[in-house]
C-alpha positions as CSV (number, residue, x, y, z in Angstrom):
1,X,0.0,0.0,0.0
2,X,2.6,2.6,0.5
3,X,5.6,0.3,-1.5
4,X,6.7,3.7,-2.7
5,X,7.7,4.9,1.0
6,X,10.6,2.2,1.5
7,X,11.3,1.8,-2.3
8,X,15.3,1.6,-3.0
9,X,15.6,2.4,0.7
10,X,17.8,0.8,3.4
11,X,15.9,-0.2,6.0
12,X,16.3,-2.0,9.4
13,X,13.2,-4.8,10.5
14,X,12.9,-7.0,13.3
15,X,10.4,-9.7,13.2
16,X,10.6,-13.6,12.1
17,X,12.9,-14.6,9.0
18,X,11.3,-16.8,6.6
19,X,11.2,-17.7,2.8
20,X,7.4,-17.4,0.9
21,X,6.9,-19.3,-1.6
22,X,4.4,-18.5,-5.0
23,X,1.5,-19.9,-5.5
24,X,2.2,-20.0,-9.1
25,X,3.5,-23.9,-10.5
26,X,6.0,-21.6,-12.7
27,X,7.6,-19.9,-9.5
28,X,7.6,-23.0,-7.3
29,X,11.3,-23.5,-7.0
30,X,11.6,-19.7,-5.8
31,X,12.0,-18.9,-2.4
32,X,11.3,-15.3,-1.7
33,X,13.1,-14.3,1.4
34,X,10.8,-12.1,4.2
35,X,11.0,-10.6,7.7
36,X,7.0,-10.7,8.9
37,X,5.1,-10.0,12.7
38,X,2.3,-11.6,13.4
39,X,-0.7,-9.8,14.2
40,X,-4.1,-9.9,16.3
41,X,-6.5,-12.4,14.5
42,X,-9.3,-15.0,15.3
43,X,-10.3,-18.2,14.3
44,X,-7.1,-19.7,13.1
45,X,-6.8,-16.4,10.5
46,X,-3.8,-14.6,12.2
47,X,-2.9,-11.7,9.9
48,X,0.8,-10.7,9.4
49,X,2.9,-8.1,8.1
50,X,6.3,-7.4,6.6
51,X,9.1,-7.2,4.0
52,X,9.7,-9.1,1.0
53,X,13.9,-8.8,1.0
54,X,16.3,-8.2,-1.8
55,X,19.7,-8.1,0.0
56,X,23.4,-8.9,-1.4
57,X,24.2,-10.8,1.9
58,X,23.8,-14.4,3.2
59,X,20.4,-14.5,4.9
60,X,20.8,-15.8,8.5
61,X,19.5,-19.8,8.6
62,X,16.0,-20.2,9.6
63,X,15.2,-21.0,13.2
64,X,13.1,-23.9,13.6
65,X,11.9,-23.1,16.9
């Protein structure tokens, strides 16, 4: 919604590391690197929030826990 705000930008997040995957059978083998938060929800349909990443680094490994 407001993309344009942190477009190009460096920024600094905090959350959960993950990877998302598409839902599209062309994309499956991509693994789209996020930082998310978890937010209020009910009935099993948590909502969430966060970054879609394009860094030059190594990503940190995922925590299982």
């Amino acid at each position: 919604m407001n993309f344009n705000d942190y477009k190009d930008k460096t920024i600094v997040v905090e959350g959960a590391f993950n990877y998302a995957q598409s839902d599209d059978p062309k994309l499956k083998d991509l693994k789209i690197p996020l930082v998310y938060r978890l937010g209020p929800g009910c009935c099993t349909n948590d909502t969430w929030a966060g970054f879609l990443l394009e860094y030059d680094g190594v990503f940190p490994p995922i925590d299982p826990g």
